[in-house]
TIBAMAR-864390 format. One record per residue (C-alpha): residue number from 1; residue in three letters; x negated, z negated, y. Coordinates in nm, 4 decimals. Each point is the difference from the previous one (the first is absolute). Layout:
! residues N
<pos NUM&code ALA&u X&w Z&v Y>
...
This chain:
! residues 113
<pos 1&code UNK&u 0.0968&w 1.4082&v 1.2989>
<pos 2&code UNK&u 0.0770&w 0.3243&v -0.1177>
<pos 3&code UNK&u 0.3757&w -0.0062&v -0.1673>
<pos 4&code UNK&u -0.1049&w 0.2229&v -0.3239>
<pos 5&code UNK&u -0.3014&w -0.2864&v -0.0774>
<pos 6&code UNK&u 0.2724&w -0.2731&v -0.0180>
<pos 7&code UNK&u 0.1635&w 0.1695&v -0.3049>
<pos 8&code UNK&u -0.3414&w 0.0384&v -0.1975>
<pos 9&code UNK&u -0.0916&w -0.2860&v -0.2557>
<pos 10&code UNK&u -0.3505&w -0.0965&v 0.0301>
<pos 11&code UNK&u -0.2396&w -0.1083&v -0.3113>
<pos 12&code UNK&u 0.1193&w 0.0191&v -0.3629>
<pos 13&code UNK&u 0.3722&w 0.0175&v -0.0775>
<pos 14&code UNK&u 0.0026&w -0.3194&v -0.1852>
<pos 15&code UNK&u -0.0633&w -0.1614&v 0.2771>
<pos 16&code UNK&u 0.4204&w 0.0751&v 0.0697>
<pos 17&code UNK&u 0.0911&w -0.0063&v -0.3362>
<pos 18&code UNK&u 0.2700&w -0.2755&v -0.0860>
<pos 19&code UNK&u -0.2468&w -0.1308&v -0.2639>
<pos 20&code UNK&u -0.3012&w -0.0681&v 0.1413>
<pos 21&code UNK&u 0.2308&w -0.1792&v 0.3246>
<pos 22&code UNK&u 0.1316&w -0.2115&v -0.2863>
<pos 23&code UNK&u -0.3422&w -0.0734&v -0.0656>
<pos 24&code UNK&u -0.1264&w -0.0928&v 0.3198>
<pos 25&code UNK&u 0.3175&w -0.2272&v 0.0757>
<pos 26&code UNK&u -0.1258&w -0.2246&v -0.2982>
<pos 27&code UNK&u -0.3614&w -0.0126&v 0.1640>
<pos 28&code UNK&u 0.1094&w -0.0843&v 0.3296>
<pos 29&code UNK&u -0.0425&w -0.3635&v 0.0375>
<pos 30&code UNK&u -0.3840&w 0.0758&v -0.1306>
<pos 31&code UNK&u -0.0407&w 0.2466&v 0.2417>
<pos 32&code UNK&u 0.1251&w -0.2259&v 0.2681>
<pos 33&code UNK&u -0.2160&w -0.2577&v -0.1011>
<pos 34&code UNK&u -0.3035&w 0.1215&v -0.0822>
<pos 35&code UNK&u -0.3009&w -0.0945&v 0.1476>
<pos 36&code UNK&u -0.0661&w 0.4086&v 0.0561>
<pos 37&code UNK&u 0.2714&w 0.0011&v 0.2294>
<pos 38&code UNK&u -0.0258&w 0.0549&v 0.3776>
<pos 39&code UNK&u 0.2555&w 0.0025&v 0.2978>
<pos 40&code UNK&u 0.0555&w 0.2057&v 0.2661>
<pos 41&code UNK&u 0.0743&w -0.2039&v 0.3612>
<pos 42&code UNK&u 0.3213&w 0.1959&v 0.1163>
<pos 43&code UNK&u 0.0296&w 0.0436&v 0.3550>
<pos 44&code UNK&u 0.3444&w -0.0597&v 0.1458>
<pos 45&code UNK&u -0.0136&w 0.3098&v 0.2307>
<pos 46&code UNK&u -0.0737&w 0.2514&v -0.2711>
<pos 47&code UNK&u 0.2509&w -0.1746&v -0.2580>
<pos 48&code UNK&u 0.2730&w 0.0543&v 0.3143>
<pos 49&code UNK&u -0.0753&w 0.3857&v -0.0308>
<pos 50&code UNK&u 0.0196&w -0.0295&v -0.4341>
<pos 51&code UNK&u 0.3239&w -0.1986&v -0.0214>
<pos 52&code UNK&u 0.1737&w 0.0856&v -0.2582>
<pos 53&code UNK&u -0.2391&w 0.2343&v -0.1378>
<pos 54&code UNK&u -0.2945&w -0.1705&v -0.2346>
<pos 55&code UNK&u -0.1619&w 0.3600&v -0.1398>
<pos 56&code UNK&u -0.0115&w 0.0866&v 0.3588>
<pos 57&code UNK&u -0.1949&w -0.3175&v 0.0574>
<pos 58&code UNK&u -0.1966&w 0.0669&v -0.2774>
<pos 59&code UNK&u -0.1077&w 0.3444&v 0.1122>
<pos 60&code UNK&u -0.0869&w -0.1511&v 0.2976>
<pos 61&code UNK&u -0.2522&w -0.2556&v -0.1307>
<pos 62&code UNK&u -0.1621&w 0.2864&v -0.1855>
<pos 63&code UNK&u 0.1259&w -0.1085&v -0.3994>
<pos 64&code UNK&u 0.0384&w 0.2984&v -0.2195>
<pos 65&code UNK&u 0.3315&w 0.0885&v -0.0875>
<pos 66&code UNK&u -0.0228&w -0.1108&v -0.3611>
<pos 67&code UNK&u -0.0270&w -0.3624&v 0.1208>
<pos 68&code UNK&u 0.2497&w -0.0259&v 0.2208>
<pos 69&code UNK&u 0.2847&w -0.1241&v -0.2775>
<pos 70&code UNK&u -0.2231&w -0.2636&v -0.1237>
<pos 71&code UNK&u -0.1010&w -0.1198&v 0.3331>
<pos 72&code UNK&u 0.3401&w -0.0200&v 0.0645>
<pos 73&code UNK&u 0.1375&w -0.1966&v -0.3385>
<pos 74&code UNK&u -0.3307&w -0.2213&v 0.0584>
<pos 75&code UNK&u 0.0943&w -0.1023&v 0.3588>
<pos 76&code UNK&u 0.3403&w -0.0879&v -0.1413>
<pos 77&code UNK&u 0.2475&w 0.2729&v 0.1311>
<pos 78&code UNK&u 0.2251&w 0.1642&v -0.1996>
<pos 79&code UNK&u 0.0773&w 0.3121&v 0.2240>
<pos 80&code UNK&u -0.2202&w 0.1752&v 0.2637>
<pos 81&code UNK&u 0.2673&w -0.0720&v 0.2596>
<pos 82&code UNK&u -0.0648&w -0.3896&v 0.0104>
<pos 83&code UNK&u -0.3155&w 0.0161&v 0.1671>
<pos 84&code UNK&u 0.0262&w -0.1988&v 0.3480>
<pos 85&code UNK&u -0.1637&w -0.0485&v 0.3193>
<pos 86&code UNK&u -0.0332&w -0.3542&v -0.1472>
<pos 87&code UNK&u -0.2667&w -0.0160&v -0.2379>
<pos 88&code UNK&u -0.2831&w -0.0685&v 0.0717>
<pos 89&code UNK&u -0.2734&w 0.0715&v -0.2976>
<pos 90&code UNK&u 0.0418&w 0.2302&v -0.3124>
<pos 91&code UNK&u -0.1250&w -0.0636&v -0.3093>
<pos 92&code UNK&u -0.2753&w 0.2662&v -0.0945>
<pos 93&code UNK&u 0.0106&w 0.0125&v -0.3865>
<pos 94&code UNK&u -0.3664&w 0.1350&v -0.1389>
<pos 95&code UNK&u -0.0186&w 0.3860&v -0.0818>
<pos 96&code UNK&u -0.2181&w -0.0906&v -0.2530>
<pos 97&code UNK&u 0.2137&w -0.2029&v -0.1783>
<pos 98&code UNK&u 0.3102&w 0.2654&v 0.0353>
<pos 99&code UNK&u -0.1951&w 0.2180&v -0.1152>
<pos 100&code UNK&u -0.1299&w -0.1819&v -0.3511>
<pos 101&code UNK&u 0.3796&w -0.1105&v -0.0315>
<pos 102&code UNK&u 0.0762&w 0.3881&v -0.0067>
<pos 103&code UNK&u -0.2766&w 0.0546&v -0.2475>
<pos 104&code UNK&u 0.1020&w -0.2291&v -0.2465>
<pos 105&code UNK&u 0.3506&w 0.0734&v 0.0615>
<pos 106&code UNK&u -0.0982&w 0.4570&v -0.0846>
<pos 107&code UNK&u -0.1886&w -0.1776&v -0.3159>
<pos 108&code UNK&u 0.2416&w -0.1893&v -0.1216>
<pos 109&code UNK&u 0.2139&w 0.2973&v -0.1336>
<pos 110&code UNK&u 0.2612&w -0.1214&v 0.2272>
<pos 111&code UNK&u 0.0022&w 0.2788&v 0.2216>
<pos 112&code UNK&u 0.2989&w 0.2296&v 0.0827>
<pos 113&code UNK&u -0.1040&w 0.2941&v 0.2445>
């Protein structure tokens, strides 16, 4: 991947704004458990090559950039670095629900850009 694209935020910038993260963290355990949610199977060869490096993983599997935080709270990590070679699924929150959580979140009034 092409160093300069790493640097570049994808999607709306309240997607990364302290906020809206604040927002998601109390919406996690819904997310997790909703009935929307999928998983990805994780295959132990590919995970060797991502240790250490979740968005990498993420880029990998094709999720937009703007997803990768939540995907990554949601699975239960606190820091990209803690992926391992020893998981085995990842919890695939809905886009659809992200998405209507950051549209009543930008209604709400709440929003700090």
């Amino acid at each position: 991947m092409d160093i300069n694209r790493l640097s570049i935020m994808e999607g709306s910038t309240v997607y990364y704004s302290k906020n809206f993260m604040d927002v998601m963290e109390s919406h996690l355990n819904y997310l997790r458990n909703s009935s929307k949610s999928t998983s990805f199977i994780v295959d132990r060869n590919i995970a060797e090559i991502y240790q250490g490096d979740f968005f990498g993983y993420m880029n990998y599997r094709g999720v937009p950039q703007k997803y990768h935080w939540v995907y990554l709270r949601v699975n239960g990590y606190l820091s990209p670095f803690e992926f391992k070679p020893t998981v085995d699924s990842l919890i695939v929150p809905s886009t659809e629900e992200i998405e209507q959580i950051r549209s009543s979140y930008i209604n709400s009034g709440l929003v700090n850009f």
